[in-house]
C-alpha positions in Angstrom: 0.0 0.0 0.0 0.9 3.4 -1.3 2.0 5.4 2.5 2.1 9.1 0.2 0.4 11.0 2.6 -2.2 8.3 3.1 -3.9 8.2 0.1 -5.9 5.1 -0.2 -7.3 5.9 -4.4 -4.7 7.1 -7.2 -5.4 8.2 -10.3 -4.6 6.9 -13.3 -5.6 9.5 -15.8 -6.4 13.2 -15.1 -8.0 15.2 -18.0 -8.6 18.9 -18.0 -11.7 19.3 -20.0 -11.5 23.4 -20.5 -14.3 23.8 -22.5 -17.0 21.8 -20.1 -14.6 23.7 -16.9 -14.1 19.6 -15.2 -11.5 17.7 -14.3 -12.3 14.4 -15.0 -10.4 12.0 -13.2 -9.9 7.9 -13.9 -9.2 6.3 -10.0 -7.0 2.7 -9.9 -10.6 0.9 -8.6 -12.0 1.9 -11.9 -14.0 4.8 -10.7 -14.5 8.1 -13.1 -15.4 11.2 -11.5 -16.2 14.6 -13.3 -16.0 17.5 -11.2 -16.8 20.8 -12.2 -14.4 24.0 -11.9 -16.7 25.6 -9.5 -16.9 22.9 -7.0 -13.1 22.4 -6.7 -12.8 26.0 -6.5 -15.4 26.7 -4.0 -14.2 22.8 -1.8 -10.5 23.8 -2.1 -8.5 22.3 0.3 -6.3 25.2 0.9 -6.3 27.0 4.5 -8.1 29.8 3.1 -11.4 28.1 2.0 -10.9 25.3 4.7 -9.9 27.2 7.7 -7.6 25.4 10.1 -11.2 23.5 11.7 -14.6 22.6 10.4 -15.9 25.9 12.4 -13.4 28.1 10.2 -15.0 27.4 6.6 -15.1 29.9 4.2 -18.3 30.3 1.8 -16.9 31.2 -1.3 -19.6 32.7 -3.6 -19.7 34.1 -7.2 -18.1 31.0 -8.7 -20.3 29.9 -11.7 -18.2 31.1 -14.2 -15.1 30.2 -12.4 -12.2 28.4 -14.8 -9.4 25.9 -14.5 -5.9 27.4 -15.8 -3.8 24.7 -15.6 -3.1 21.6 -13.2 0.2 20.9 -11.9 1.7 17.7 -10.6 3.0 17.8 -6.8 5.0 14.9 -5.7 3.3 12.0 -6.2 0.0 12.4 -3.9 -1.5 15.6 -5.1 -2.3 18.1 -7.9 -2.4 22.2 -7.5 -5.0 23.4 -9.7 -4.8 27.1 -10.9 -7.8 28.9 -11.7 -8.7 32.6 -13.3 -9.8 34.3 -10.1 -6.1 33.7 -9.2 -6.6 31.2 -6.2 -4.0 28.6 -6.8 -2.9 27.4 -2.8 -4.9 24.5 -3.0 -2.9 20.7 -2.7 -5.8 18.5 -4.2 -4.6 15.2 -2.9 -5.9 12.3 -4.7 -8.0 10.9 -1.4 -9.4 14.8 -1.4 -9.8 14.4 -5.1 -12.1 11.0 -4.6 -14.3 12.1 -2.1 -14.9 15.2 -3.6 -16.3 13.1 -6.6 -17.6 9.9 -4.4 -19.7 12.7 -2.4 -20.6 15.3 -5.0 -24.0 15.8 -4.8 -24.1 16.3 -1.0 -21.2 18.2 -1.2 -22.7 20.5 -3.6 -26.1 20.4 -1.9 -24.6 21.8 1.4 -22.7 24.4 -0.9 -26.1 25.4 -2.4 -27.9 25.9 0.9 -25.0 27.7 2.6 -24.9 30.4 0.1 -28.8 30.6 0.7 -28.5 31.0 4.3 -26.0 33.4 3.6 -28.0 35.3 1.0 -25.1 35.3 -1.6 -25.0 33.6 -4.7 -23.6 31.6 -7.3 -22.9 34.9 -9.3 -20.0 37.4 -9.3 -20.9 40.9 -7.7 -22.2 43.1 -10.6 -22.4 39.8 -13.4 -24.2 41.4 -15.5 -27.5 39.2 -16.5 -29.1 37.8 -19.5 -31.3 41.7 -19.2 -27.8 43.8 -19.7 -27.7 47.0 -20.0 -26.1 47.5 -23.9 -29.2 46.8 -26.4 -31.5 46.9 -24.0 -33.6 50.3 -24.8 -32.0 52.4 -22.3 -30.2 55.7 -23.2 -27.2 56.5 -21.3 
């Protein structure tokens, strides 16, 4: 058994799929997950989103549109990701990696109704909607 930092699932493909704004990732157990820009963004594992304890999370809001820049290997028990809002201090280990995907849907469920409770959004402050202001009939 691999020791690396514990990891219990490696992968055996990672493919950056910058159009769809996924990771999809092949495990060794055969498992495929596909996880979305936004929810490794806003699930980073980095002290800033995670705190140093459960009670420190961060909500990160106004990620929809988020993107992956570019994935970097580190060692042999993690990936940074890089994305265009600049964050780029998370280690995604592969464990992290494989729950994230074995867990999504909770995961992203919690996300969804903490940004409720919170009253913030999926959105970027002042994203300009499908009504915006150019063509719209209003004279500036």
């Amino acid at each position: 058994m691999n020791q690396t930092f514990g990891n219990q699932h490696h992968p055996v493909e990672i493919r950056l799929k910058r159009e769809e704004r996924a990771l999809e990732i092949d495990f060794d157990d055969g498992r495929t997950f596909r996880l979305p820009a936004e929810l490794l963004r806003v699930e980073s594992p980095s002290a800033e989103v995670q705190g140093h304890n459960p009670s420190q999370k961060t909500i990160i809001a106004g990620q929809r549109n988020v993107a992956i820049t570019g994935v970097e290997a580190v060692g042999a028990y993690a990936i940074r990701i890089r994305f265009n809002d600049g964050h780029d201090t998370g280690l995604y280990t592969w464990d992290w990696l494989y729950r994230l995907g074995e867990h999504q849907d909770q995961i992203w469920q919690d996300y969804l109704a903490n940004l409720s409770a919170r009253g913030l959004t999926r959105d970027a402050p002042g994203a300009v909607g499908v009504h915006d202001l150019k063509g719209c009939g209003h004279t500036h």
